[in-house]
N, C-alpha and C positions, 0 to 999 in steps of 0.2 A: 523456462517459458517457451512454449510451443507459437513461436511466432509466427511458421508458415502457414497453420491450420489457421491463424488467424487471419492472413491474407487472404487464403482460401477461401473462407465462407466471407470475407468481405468482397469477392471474386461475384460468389453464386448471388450472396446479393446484389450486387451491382446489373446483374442480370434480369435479376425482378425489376429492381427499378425499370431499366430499360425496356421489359417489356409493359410495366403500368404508362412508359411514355407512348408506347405506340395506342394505346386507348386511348389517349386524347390526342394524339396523330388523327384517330379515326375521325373523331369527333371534329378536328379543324376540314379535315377530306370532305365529312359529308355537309358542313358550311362553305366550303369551297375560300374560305379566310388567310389570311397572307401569315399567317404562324405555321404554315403546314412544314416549310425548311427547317424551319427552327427546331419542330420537331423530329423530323428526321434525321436531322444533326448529332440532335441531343441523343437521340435513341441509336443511332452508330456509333457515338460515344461511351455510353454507356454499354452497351452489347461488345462490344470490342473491347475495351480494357477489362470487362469482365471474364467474357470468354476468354481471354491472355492470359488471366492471372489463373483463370480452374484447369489449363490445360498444363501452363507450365507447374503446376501444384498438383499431379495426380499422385503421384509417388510418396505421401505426408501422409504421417502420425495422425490419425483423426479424432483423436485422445480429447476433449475439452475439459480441461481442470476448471478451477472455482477461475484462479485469476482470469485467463483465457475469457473465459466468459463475462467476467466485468469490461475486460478489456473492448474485445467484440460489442458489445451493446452499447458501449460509450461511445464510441467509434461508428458505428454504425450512422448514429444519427448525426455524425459533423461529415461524413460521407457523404452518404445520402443528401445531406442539403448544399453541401458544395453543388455535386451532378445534377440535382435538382434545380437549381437555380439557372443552370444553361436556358429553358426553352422561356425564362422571364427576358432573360439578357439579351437572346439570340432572335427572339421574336424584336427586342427594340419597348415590348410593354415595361422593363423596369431594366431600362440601361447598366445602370447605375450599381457594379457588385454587391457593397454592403447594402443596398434596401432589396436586392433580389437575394441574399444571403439568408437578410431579418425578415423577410415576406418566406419563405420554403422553411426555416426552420422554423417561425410559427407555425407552421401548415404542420409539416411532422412531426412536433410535441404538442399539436391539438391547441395549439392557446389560442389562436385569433386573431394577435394583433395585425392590425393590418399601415402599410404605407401608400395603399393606393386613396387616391382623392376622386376620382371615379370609374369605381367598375364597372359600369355600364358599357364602357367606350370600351373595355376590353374584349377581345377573339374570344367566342367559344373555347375555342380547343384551349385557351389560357385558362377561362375559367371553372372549365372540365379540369383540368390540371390542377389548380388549387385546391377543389373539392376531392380529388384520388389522392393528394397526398394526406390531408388529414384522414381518408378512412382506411388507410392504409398504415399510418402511424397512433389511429385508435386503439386498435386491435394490440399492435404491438408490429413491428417489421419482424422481429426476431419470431414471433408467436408464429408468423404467417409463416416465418423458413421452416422452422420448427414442421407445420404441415404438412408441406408439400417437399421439403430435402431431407432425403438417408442421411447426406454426407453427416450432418451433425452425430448420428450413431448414438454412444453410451453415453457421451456428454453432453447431451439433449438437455437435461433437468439443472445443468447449471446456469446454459443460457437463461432460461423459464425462469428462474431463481430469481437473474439480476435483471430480467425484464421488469418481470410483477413482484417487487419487491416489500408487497402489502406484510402485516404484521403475520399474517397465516394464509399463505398462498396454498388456495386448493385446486388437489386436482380429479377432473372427475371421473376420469379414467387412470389405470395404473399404469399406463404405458403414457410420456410425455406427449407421444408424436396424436396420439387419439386423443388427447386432451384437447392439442391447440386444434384440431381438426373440426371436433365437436364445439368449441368456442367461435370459430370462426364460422360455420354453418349456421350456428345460432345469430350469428353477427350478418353475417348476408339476410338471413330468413327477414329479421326485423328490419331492412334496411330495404328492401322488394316491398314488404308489406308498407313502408312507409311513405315510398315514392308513390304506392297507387291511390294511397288518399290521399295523397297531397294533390296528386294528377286530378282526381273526383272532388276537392276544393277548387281548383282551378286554377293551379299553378302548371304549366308549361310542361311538357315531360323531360324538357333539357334542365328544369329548373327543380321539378321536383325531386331528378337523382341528385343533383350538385347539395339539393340541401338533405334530402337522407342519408348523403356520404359523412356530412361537415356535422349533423344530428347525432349521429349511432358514434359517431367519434368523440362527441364532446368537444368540437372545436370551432363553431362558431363563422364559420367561412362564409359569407353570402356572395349571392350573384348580384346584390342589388345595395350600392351606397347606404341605402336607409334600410339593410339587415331586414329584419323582419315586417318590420313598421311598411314596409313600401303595400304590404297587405293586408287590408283591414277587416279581412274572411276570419270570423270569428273561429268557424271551423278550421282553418287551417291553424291559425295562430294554437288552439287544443289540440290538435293531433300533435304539432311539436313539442308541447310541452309534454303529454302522455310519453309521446319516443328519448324526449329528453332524460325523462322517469328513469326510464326503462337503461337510459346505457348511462346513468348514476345508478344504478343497482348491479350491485353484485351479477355474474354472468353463470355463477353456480345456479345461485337462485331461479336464473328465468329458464334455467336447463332443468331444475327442478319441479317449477311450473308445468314447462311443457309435457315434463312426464306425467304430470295430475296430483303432484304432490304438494300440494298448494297450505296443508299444514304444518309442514316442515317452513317453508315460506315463514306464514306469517309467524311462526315461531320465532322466526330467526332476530336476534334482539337487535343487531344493526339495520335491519330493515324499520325495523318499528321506531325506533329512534330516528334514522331518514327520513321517513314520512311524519314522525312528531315536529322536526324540523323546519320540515317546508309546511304543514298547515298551519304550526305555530307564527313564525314569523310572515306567513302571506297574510292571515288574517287580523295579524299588527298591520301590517301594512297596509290594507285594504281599509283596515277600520280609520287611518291617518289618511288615504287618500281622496275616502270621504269625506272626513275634517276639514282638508285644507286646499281641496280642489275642487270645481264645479262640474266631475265626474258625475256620472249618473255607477248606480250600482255593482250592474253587469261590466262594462268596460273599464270600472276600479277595482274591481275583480280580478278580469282577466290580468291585466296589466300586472295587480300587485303579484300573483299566482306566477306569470311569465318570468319576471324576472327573479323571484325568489328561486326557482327551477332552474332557469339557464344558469343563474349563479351559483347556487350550491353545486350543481353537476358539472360547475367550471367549462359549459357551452359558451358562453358569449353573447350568445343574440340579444337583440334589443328591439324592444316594441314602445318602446319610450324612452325618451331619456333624464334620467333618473337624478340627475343632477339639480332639474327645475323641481325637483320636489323638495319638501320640507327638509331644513338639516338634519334630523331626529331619523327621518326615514331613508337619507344617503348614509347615515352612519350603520345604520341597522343593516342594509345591503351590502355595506363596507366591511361589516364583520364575517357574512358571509363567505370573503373571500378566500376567508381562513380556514373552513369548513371543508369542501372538498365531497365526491359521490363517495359512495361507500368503495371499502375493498375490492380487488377484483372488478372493478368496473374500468370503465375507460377514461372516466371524470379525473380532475389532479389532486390537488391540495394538498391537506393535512388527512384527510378522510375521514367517516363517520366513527367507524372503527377506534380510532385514537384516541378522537375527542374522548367517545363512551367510556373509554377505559380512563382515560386521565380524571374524568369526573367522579368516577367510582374509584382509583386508584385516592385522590385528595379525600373522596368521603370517609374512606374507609381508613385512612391515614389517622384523622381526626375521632371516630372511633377506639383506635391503637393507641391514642392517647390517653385516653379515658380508661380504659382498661389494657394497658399493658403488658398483661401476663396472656390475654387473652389471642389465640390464631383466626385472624380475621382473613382469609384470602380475596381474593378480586377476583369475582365469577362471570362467567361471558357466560350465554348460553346455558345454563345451568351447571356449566364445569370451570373447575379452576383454572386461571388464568397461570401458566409458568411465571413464576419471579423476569425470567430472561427476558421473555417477554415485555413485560411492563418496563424492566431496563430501557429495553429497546426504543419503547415509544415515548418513554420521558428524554432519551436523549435525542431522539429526534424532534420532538418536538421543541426542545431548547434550542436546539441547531436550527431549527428552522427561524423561528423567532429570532435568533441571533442572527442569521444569515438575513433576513427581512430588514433590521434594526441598522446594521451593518452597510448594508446595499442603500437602504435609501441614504443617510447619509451620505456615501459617497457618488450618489446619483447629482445629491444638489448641486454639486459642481456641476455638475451637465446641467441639470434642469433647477434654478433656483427657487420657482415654486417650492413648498414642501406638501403642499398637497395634491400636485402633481407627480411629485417623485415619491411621493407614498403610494399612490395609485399605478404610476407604472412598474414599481418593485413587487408590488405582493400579484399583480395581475399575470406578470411575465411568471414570477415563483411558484404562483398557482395555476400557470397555465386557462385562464379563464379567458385573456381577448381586451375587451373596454379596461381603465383604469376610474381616474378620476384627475378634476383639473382639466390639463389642455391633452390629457388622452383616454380624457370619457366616451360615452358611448356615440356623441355624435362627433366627435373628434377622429385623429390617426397618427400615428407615430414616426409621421413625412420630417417632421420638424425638429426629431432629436436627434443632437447631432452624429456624426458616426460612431465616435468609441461607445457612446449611450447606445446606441443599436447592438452593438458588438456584447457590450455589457449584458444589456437586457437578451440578449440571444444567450448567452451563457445562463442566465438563469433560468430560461426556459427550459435548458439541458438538464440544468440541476434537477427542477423543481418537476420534471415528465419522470426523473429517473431514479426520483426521490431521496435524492443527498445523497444517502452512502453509495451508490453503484459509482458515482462522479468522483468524490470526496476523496473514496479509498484508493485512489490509483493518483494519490497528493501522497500519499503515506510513504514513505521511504521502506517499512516494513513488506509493503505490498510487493517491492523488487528483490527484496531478499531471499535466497534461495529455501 
């Protein structure tokens, strides 16, 4: 085990970190707001034991094998959210270690949850800061080093491996380092374009970046207690859901778009199963919240359409809360959160990808019965799926389910609700934000107690890095020479 390369590039990251703190330095500077030390701090903090650890680490093996690379990505994000949590603590907005701990590693696994009671009362540059670390932990951190640092060299495509550890990680370039490059250019692009219509609906321009950041990431972050809801610009509320679309889709795909290849697109059968997904169940839902509410049309509409969208893409926002509506229609939203954006996207869950094959893996199972003799394979795309594959995603998806099953039970001890400890497990595992119970969407998770924050932050880890990157460094195998 190359343990120094791995200080090392926890070294250069520590570095990024530090410099996305001096952007919301700037941001507290040009409010003239009492977090501006805090950040300073925090950004000499981080700039200094990073710069320490790349100077005393020039002379090191820049080799990254497989483990190395689980290790580093795992590591990364209990890092990162330590150092990240200084300019909560340090400003005095979240005293308090564990909820500025569980407040920054929500933000860097994109889930949402939040412990503040009101953001409004919080410093810009804090809320700048909330919003850069989810679109910074959208992408990936690792993705981002990937772009812009050599040091990583020939063992580039392992880190990539255990970042985006989807069922068939693609890349669009043959060179790692132009993949994450090209990804993340794509990720800015949408994320510029989204601030300016949000700006042209008539949200603030401080307000329209915080939420293009917390959007393109899939992470739910707002600048305003009542998320989304606090705007009732129909316009805007659509532009969010379109961007919301857009970063649950695949990131190949919209790189494929922008080339004009927009037939490969909609060919693509996890795309088309995505959008079967969200029409299907939004106009259940639309069609129930005409039933049972004194909605008019257009606004049971939008409504049903927002949250079907924020929650399959594991965003978070809320333009309602979804609790006051009919039981038939929280469970239906509930399912959802098993669901997950497609592959390659920045969304969490189970993903679209999985599901499709597990439903076609049981179809075809049952087929195999019927005729036995007969070679039925499981086709993606019009090609056959590897056997390995499909291993792969049946054991994941037991592991997950078992790890969900698992977690809430042991949550009840902390929360004896169970319909609250079912909602704060699958939310934190999926990375999505709202639960249900006393941490639904107009709710916040100030009230559970510390090991329950500690708990649900470990699954957040899990669930961003998709079980096995976490899991296998449990393995005893995995230290074995």
């Amino acid at each position: 085990m190359n343990f120094k390369i791995i200080i090392r590039v926890l070294g250069f990251l520590l570095i990024i970190e530090g410099i996305a703190i001096l952007l919301a330095l700037l941001v507290s500077a040009i409010y003239n707001e009492h977090d501006l030390n805090a950040f300073i701090i925090s950004a000499g903090i981080n700039l200094s034991i990073g710069g320490l650890i790349v100077l005393t680490t020039k002379n090191t093996n820049k080799n990254i094998g497989k483990r190395e690379g689980f290790i580093i990505v795992t590591l990364v994000w209990v890092v990162f959210s330590f150092f990240g949590c200084l300019p909560f603590i340090l400003s005095g907005s979240i005293p308090n270690f564990t909820n500025a701990f569980f407040e920054t590693m929500s933000g860097f696994t994109t889930t949402g949850s939040s412990i503040l009671s009101d953001i409004e009362a919080l410093p810009h540059g804090i809320l700048f800061w909330r919003s850069i670390i989810q679109w910074l932990g959208g992408m990936g951190i690792i993705v981002l080093s990937l772009a812009i640092l050599p040091v990583f060299g020939i063992g580039g495509m392992q880190l990539f491996v255990a970042e985006v550890p989807g069922p068939t990680p693609d890349k669009i370039s043959p060179r790692i380092s132009q993949t994450a490059k090209t990804l993340w250019v794509i990720y800015l692009g949408f994320t510029i374009t989204e601030t300016i219509l949000l700006w042209i609906g008539g949200m603030t321009v401080f307000d329209a970046i915080c939420h293009s950041f917390t959007t393109m990431a899939t992470g739910g972050f707002s600048t305003k207690q009542a998320s989304i809801a606090y705007w009732s610009s129909p316009f805007i509320q659509y532009v969010i859901i379109v961007f919301m679309f857009f970063a649950g889709t695949n990131f190949t795909l919209s790189y494929l778009a922008l080339k004009g290849r927009f037939k490969s697109v909609f060919k693509d059968e996890e795309f088309k199963y995505y959008g079967l997904f969200i029409i299907g169940f939004t106009l259940i839902i639309f069609i129930g919240l005409l039933v049972s509410t004194q909605l008019n049309a257009e606004p049971a509409f939008r409504d049903a359409f927002f949250q079907v969208v924020s929650i399959i893409t594991t965003t978070g926002y809320a333009t309602a809360d979804y609790l006051k509506w009919s039981p038939i229609l929280t469970i239906l939203l509930f399912s959802l959160f098993f669901f997950g954006g497609s592959a390659g996207s920045t969304g969490g869950g189970i993903k679209i990808m999985r599901i499709v094959l597990l439903l076609k893996n049981s179809y075809y199972e049952m087929r195999r019965m019927l005729h036995p003799n007969a070679v039925i394979p499981v086709k993606f795309n019009k090609h056959s799926v590897d056997s390995k594959i499909i291993t792969n995603v049946l054991a994941f998806f037991m592991l997950y389910i078992t790890i969900f099953g698992l977690s809430t039970i042991i949550f009840t001890i902390i929360e004896p609700d169970v319909e609250s400890a079912m909602g704060a497990v699958a939310t934190s595992l999926g990375n999505i934000g709202p639960g249900l119970g006393n941490v639904g969407p107009a709710e916040n998770f100030l009230h559970i107690r510390p090991f329950g924050k500690w708990f649900l932050s470990f699954l957040m880890l899990l669930g961003r890095l998709e079980l096995f990157t976490v899991l296998i460094l449990f393995s005893p195998a995995f230290w074995k020479r």
